[in-house]
N, CA, C and O of each residue as an XYZ file, in Angstrom:
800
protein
N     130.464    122.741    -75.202
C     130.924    123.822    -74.348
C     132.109    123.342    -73.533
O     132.318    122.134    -73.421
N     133.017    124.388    -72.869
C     133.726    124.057    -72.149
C     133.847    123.144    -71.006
O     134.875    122.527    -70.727
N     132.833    123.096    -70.415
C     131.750    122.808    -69.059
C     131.741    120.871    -69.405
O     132.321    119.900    -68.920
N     130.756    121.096    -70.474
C     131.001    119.430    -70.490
C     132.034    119.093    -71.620
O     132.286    117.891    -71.536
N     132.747    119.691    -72.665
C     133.744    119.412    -72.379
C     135.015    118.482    -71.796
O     135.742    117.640    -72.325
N     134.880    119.328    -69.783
C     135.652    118.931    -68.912
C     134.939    117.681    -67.628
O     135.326    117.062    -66.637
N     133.536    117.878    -68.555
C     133.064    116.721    -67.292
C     132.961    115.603    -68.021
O     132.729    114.589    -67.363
N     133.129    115.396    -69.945
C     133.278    114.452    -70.027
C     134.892    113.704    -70.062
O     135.021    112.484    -69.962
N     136.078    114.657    -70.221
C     136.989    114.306    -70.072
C     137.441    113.598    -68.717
O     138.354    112.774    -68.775
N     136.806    113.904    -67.451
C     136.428    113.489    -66.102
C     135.967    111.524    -66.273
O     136.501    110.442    -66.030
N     135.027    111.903    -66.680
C     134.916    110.412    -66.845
C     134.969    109.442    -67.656
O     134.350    108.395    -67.465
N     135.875    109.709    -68.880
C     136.836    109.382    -69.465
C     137.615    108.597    -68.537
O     137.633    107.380    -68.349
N     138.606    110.061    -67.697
C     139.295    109.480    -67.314
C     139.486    108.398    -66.535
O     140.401    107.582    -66.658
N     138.193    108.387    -65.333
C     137.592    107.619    -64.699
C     137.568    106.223    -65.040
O     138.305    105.281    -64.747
N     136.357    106.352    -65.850
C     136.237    104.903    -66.565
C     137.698    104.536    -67.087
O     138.004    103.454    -66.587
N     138.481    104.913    -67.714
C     140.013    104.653    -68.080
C     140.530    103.852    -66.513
O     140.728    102.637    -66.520
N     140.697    104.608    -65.324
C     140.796    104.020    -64.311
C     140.449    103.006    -63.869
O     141.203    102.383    -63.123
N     139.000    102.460    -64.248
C     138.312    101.730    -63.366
C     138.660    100.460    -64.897
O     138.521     99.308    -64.485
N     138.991    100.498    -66.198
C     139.347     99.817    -67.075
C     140.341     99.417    -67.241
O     140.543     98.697    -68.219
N     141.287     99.710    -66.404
C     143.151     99.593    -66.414
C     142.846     98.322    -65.583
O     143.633     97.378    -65.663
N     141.503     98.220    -64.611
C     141.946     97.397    -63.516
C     141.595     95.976    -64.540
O     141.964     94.921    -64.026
N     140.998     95.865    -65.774
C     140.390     94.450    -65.842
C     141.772     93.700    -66.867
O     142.004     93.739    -68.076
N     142.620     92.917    -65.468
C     143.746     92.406    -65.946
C     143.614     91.230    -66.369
O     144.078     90.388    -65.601
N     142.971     90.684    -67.679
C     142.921     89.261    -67.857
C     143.444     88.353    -67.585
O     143.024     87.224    -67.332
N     144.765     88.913    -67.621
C     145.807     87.911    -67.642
C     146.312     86.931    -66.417
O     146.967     85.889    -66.429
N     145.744     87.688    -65.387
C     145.579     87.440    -64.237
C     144.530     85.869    -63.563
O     144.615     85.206    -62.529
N     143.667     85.808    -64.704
C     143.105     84.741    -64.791
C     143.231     83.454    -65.489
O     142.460     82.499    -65.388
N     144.491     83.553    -66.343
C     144.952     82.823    -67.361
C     145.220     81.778    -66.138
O     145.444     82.049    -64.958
N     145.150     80.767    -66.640
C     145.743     79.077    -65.663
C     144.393     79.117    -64.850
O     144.578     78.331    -63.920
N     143.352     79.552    -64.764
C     142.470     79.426    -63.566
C     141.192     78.517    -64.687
O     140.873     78.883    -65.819
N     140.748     77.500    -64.069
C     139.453     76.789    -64.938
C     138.411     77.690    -65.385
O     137.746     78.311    -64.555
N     138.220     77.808    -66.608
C     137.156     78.211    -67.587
C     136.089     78.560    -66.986
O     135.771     79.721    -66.726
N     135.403     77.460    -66.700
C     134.193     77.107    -66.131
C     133.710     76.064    -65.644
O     133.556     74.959    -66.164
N     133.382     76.564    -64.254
C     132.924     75.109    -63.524
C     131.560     74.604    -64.180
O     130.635     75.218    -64.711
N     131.805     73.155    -63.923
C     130.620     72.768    -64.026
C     129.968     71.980    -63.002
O     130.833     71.432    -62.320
N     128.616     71.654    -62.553
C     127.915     70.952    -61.557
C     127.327     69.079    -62.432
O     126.680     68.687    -63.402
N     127.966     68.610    -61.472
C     127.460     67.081    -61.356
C     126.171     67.120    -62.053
O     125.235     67.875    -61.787
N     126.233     65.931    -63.282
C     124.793     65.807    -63.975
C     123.719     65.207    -63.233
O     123.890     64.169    -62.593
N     122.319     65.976    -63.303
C     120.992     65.298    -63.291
C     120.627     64.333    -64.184
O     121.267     64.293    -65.235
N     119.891     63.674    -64.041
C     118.977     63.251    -64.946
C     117.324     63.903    -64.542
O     117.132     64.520    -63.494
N     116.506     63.707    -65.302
C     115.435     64.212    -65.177
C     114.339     64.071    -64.498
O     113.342     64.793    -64.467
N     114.642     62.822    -63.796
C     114.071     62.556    -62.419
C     114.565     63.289    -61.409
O     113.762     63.923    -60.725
N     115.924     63.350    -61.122
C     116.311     64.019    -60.061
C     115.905     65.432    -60.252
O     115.292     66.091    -59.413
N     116.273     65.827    -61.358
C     116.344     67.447    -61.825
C     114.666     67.906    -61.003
O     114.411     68.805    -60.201
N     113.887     66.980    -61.552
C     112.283     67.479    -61.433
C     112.131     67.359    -59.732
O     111.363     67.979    -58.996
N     113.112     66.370    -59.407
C     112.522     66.158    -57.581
C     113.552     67.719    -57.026
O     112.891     68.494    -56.336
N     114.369     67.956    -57.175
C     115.381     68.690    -56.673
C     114.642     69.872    -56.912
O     114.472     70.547    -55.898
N     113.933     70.522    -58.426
C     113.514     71.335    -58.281
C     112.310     71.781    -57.833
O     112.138     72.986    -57.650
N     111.550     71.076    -57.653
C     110.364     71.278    -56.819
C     110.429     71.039    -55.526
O     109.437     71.523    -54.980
N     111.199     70.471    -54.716
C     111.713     70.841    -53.530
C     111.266     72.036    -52.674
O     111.719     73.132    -53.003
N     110.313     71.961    -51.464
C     110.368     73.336    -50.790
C     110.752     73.409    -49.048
O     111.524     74.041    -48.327
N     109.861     72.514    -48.921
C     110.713     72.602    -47.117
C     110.267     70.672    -47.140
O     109.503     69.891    -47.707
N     111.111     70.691    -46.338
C     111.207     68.460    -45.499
C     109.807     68.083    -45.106
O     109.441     66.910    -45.021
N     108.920     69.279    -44.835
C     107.753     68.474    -44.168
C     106.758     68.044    -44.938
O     105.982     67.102    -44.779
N     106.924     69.317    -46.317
C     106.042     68.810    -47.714
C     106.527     67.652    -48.644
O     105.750     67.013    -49.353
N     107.911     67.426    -48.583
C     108.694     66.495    -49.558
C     107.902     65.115    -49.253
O     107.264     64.912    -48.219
N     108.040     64.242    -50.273
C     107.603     63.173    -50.307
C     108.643     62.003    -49.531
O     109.710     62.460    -49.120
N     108.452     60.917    -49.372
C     109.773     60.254    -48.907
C     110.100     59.503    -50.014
O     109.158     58.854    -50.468
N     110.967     59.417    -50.483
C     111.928     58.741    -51.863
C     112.515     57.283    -51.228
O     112.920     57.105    -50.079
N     112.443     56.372    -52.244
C     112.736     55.208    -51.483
C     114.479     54.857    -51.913
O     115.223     55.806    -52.162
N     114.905     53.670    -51.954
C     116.385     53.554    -51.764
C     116.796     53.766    -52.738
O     117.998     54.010    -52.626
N     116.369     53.835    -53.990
C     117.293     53.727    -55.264
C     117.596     55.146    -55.477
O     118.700     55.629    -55.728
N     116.363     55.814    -55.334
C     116.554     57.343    -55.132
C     117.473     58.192    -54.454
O     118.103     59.205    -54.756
N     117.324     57.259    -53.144
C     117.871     57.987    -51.821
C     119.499     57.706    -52.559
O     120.247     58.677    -52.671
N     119.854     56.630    -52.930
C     121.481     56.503    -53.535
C     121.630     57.113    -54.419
O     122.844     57.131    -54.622
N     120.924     57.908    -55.436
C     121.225     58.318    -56.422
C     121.237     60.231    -56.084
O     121.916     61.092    -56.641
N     120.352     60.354    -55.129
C     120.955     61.773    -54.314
C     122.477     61.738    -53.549
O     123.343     62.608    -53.647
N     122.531     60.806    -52.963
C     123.658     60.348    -52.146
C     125.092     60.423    -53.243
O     126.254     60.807    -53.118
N     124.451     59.961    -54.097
C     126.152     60.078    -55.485
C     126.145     61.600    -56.017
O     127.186     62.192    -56.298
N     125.196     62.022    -56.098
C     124.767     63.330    -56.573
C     125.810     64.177    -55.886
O     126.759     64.793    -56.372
N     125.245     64.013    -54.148
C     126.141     64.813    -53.061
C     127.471     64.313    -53.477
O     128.134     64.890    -54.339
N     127.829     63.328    -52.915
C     128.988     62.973    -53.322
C     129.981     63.403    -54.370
O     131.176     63.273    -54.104
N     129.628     63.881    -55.487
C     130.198     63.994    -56.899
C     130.226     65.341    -57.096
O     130.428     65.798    -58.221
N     130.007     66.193    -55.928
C     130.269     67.346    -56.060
C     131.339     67.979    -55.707
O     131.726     68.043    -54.540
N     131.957     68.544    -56.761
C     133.621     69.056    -56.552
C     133.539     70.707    -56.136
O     132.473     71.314    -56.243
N     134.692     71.316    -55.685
C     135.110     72.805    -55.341
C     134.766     73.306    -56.256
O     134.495     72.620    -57.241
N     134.688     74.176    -56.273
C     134.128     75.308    -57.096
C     135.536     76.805    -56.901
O     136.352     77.003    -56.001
N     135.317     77.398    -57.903
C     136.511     78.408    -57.632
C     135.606     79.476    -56.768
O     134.417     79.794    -56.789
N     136.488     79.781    -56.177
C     136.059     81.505    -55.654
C     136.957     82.858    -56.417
O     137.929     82.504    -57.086
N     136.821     83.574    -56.381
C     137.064     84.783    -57.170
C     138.470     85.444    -56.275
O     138.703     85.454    -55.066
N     139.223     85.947    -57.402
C     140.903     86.159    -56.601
C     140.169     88.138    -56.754
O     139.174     88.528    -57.365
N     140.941     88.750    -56.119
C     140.599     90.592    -56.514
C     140.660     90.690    -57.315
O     139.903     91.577    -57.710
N     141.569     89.966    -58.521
C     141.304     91.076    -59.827
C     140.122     90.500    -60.861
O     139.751     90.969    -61.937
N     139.700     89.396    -60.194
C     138.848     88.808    -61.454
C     137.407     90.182    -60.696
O     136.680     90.941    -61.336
N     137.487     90.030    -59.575
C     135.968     91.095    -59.143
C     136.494     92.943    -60.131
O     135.812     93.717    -60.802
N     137.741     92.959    -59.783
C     138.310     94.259    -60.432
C     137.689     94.362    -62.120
O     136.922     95.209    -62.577
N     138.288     93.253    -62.777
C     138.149     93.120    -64.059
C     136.693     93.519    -63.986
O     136.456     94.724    -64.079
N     135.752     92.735    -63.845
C     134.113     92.513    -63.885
C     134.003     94.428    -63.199
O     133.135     95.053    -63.808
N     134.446     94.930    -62.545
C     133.547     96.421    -62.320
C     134.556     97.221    -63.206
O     134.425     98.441    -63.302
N     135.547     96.568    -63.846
C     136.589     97.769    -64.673
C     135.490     97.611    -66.233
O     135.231     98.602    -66.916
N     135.052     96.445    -66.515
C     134.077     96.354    -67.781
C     132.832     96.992    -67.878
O     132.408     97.650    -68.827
N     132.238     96.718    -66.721
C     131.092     97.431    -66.251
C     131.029     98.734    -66.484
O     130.230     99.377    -67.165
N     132.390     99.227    -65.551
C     132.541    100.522    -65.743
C     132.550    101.330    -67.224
O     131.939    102.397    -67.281
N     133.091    100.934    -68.159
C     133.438    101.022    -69.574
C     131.867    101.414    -69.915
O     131.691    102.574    -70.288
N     130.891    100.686    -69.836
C     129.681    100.777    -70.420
C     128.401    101.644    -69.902
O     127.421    102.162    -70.438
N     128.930    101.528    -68.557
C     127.045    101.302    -67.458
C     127.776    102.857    -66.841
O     128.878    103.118    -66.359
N     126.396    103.779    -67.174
C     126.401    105.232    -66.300
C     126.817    105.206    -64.260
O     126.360    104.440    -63.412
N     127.613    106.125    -64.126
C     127.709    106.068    -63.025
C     128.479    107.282    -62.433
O     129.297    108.000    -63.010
N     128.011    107.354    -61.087
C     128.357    108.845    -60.439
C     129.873    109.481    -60.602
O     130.932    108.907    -60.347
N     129.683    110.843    -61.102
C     131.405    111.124    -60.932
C     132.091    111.195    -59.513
O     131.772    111.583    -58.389
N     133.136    110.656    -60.090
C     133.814    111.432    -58.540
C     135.431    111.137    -58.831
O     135.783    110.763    -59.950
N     136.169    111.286    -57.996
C     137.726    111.206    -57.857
C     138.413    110.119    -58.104
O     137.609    109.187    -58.080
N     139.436    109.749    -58.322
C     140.631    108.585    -58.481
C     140.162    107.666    -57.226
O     139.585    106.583    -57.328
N     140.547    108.354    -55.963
C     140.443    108.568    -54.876
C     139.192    107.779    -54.365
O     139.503    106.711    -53.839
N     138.271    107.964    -54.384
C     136.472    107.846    -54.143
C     136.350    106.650    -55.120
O     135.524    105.819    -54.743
N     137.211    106.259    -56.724
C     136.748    105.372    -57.247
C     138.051    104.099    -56.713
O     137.743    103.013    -57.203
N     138.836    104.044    -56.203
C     139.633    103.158    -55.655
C     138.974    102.684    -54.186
O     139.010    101.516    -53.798
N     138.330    103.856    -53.388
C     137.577    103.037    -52.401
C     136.666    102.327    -52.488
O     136.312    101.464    -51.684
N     136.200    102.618    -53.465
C     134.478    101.816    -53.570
C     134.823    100.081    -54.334
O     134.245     98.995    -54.307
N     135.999    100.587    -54.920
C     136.634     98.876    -55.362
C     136.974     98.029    -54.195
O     136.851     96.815    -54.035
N     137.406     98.907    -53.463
C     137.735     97.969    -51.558
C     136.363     97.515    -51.180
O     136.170     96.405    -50.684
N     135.296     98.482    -51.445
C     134.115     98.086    -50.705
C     133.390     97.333    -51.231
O     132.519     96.761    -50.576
N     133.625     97.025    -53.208
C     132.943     95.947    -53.596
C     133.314     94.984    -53.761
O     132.630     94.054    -54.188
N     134.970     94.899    -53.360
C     135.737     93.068    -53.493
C     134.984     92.698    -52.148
O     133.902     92.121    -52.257
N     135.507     93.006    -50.819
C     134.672     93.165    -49.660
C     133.030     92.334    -49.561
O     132.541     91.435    -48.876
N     132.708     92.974    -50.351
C     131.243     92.610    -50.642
C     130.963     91.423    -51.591
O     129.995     90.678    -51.435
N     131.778     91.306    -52.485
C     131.490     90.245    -53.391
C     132.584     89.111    -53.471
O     132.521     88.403    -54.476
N     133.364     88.897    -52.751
C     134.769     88.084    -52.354
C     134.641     86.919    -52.020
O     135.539     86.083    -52.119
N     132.912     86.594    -51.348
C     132.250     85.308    -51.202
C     131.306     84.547    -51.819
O     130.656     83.570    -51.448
N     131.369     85.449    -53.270
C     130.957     84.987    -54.309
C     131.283     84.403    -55.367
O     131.976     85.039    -56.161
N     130.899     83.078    -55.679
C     131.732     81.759    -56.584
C     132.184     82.645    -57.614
O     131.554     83.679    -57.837
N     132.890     82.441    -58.061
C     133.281     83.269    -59.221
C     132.563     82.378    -60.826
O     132.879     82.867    -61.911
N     131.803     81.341    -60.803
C     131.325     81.418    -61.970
C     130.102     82.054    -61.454
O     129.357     82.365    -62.384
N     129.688     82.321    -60.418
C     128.087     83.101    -60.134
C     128.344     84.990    -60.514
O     127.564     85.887    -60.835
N     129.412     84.948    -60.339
C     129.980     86.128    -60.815
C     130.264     86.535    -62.090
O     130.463     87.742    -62.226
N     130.350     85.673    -63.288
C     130.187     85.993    -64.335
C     129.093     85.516    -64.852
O     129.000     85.417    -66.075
N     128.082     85.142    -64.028
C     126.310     85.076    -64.516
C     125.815     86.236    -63.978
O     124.674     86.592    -64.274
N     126.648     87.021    -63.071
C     125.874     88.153    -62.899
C     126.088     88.945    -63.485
O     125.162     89.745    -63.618
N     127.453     89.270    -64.238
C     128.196     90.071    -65.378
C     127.056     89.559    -66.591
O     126.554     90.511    -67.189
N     126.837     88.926    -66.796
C     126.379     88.427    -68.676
C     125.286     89.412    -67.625
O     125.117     90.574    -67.992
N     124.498     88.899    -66.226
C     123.019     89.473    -66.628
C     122.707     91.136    -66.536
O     121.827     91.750    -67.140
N     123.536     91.573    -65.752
C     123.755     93.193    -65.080
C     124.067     93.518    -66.860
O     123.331     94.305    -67.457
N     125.055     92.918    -67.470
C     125.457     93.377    -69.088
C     124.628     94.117    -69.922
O     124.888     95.131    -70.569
N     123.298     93.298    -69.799
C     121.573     93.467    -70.847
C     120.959     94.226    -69.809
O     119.767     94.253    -70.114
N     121.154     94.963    -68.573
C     120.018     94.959    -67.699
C     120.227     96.598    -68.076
O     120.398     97.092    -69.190
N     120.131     97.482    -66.335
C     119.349     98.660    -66.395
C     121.454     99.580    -67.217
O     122.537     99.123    -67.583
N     120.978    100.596    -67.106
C     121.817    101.503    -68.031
C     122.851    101.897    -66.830
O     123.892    102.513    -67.058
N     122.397    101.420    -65.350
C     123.449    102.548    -64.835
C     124.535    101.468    -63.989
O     124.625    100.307    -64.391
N     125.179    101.840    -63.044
C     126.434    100.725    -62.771
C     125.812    100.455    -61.449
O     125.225    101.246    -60.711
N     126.133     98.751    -61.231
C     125.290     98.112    -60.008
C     126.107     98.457    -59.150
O     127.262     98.856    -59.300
N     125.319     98.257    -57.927
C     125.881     98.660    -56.190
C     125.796     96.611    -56.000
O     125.188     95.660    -56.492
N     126.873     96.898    -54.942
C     126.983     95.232    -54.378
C     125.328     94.346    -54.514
O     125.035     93.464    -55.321
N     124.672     94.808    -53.691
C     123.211     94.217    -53.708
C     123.099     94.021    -54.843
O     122.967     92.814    -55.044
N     123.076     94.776    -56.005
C     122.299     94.144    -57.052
C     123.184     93.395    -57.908
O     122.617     92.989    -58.923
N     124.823     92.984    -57.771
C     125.327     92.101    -58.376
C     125.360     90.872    -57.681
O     125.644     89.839    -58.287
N     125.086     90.871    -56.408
C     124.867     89.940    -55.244
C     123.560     89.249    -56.018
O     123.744     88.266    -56.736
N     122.420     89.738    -55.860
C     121.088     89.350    -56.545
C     121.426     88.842    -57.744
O     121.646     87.631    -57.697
N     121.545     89.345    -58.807
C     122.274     88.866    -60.265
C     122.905     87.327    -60.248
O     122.671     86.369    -60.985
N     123.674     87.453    -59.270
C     124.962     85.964    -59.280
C     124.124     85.140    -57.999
O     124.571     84.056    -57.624
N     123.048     85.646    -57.441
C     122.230     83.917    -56.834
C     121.386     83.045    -58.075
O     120.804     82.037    -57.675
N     121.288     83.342    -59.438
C     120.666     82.693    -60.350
C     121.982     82.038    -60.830
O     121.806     81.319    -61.813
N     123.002     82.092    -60.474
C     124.095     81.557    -61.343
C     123.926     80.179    -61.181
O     122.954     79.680    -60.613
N     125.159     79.351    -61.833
C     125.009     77.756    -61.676
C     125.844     77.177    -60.381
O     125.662     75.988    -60.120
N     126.773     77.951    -59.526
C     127.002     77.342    -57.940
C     125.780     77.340    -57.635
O     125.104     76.311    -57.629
N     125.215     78.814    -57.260
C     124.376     79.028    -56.352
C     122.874     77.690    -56.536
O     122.273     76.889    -55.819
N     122.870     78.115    -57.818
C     121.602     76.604    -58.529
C     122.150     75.205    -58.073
O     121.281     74.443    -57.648
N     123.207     74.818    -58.084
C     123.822     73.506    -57.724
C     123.635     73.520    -55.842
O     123.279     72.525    -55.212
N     123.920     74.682    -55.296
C     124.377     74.654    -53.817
C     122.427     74.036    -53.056
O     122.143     73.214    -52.184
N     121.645     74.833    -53.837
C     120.763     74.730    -53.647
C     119.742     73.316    -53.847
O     118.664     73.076    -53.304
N     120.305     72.727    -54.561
C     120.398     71.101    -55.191
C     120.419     70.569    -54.468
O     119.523     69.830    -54.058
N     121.794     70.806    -53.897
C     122.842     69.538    -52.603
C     121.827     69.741    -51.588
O     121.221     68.733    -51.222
N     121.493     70.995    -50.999
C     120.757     71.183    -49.536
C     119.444     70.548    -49.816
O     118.890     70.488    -48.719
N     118.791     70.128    -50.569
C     117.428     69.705    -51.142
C     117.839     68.152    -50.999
O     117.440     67.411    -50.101
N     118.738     67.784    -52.079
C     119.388     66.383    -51.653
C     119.403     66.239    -49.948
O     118.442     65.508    -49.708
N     119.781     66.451    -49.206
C     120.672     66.454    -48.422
C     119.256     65.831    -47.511
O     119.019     64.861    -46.791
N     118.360     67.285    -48.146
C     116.770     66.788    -46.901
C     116.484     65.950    -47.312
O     116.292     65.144    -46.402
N     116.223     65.372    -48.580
C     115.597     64.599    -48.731
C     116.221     62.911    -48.572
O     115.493     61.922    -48.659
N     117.448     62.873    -48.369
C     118.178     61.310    -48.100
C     117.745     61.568    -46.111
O     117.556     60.614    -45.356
N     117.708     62.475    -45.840
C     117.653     62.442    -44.153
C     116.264     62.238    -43.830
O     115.883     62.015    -42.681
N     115.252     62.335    -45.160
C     113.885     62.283    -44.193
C     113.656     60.388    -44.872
O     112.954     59.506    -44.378
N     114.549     60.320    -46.126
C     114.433     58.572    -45.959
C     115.103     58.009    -45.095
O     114.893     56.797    -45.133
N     115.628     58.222    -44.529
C     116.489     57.329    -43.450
C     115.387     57.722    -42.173
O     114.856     56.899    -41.428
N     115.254     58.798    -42.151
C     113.911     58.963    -40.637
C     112.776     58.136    -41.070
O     112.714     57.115    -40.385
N     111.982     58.202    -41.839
C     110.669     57.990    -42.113
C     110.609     56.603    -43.170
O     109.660     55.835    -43.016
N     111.416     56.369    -44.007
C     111.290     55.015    -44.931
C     110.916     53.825    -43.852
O     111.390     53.508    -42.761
N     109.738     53.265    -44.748
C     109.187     51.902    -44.096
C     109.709     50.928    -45.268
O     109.981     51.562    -46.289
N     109.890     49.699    -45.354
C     109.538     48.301    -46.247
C     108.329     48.558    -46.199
O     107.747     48.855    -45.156
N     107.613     48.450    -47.705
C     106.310     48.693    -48.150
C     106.181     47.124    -47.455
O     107.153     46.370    -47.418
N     104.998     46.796    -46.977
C     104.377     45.533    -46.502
C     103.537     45.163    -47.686
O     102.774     45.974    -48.211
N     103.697     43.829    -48.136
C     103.586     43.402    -49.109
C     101.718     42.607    -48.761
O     101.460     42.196    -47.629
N     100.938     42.550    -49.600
C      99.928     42.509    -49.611
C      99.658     40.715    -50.174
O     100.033     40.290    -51.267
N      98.993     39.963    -49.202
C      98.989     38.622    -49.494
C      97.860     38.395    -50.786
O      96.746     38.917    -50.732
N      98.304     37.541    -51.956
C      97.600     37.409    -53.078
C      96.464     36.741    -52.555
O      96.496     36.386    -51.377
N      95.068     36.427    -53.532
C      93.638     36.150    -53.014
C      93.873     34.704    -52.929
O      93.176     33.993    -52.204
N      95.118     34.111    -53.861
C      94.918     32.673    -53.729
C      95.792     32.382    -52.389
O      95.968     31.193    -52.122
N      96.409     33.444    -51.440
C      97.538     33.229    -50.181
C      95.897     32.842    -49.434
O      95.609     31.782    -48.880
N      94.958     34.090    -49.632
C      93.972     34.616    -48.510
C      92.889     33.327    -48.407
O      92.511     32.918    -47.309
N      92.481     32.798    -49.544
C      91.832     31.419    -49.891
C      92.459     30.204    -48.946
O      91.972     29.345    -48.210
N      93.973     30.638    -49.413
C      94.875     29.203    -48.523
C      94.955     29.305    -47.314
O      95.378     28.335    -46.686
N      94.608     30.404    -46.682
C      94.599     30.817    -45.550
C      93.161     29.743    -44.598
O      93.035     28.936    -43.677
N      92.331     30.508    -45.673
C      90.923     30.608    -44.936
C      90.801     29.201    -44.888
O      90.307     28.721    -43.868
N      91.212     28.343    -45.934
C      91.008     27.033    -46.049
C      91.780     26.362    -44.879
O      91.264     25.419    -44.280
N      93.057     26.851    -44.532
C      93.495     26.000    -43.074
C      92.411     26.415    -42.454
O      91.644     25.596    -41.946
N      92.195     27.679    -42.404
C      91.248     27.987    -40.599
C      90.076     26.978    -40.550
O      89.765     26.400    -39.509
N      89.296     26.755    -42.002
C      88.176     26.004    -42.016
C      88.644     24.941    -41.146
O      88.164     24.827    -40.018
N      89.963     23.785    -41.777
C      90.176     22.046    -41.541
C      90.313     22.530    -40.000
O      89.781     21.666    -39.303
N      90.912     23.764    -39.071
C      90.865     23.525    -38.078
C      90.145     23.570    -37.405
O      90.123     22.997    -36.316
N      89.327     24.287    -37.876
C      87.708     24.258    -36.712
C      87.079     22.768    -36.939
O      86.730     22.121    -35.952
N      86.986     22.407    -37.829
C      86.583     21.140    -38.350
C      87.193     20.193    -37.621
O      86.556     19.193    -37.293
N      88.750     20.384    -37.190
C      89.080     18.947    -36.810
C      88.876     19.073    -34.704
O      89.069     18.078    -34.005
């Protein structure tokens, strides 16, 4: 019918709008993908079971240095320029249902979601793109691409370091030198002076 028709030519056009914005090219020269400082599988298992300083165990020195390089070896991370957030809701847009409305109404809501998502790493931002991609049918509001990109790999790494971080501060508070336990033949040699001295 005429009717839809003109309401799908509407968001056509729309989505056309909100698809003009995803300028790749704009990202060309910018790193691929970050990556986070390797675990090994000791650390990986202490880092992730991690919940608050008062339950953690205390880790002794070899540990405590090997969090300490961990922190250390952690580099910048990119943050996201406007058009890489543009690109990511101009793709979105292409696919995922979402309310009609004006040129106008869809240029503001791009102000209100760089705004909103501008302090988000930009590789957590394309873990929230792959996951919003497979998810529900209709187009996310800030919150739920916000939610999406805290599973990413900054946010997983950021969360690492602060775990590190408690756990080298509660060895430096709380680490003792284990006191070493005298062998039975020390405790024998012992007892045997105390004897000759009562004796003499």
């Amino acid at each position: 019918s005429p009717a839809v028709g003109a309401q799908s030519s509407i968001h056509e056009t729309e989505t056309q709008a909100m698809s003009q914005l995803a300028k790749t090219e704009t990202t060309q020269n910018r790193p691929t993908r970050w990556s986070a400082p390797s675990l090994d599988a000791r650390l990986s298992e202490l880092l992730g079971g991690y919940t608050t300083m008062s339950s953690a165990r205390v880790v002794g020195p070899k540990t405590a240095a090997d969090l300490q390089a961990f922190v250390e070896a952690s580099e910048d991370y990119p943050m996201p320029a406007r058009p890489d957030v543009e690109a990511m809701l101009g793709l979105l847009a292409s696919i995922k249902r979402r309310r009609q409305g004006s040129d106008a109404e869809a240029s503001a809501q791009i102000e209100l979601y760089w705004h909103g998502l501008k302090d988000v790493a930009l590789d957590d931002l394309r873990h929230a793109y792959d996951v919003l991609l497979k998810g529900s049918p209709w187009f996310p509001d800030v919150s739920e691409i916000r939610k999406a990109a805290a599973g990413g790999p900054v946010s997983r790494h950021l969360r690492n370091v602060v775990a590190a971080k408690m756990l080298i501060r509660k060895h430096r508070e709380e680490w003792r030198e284990p006191v070493q336990r005298a062998t039975p033949e020390q405790v024998a040699q012992v007892k045997a002076m105390m004897g000759e001295g009562k004796g003499a």
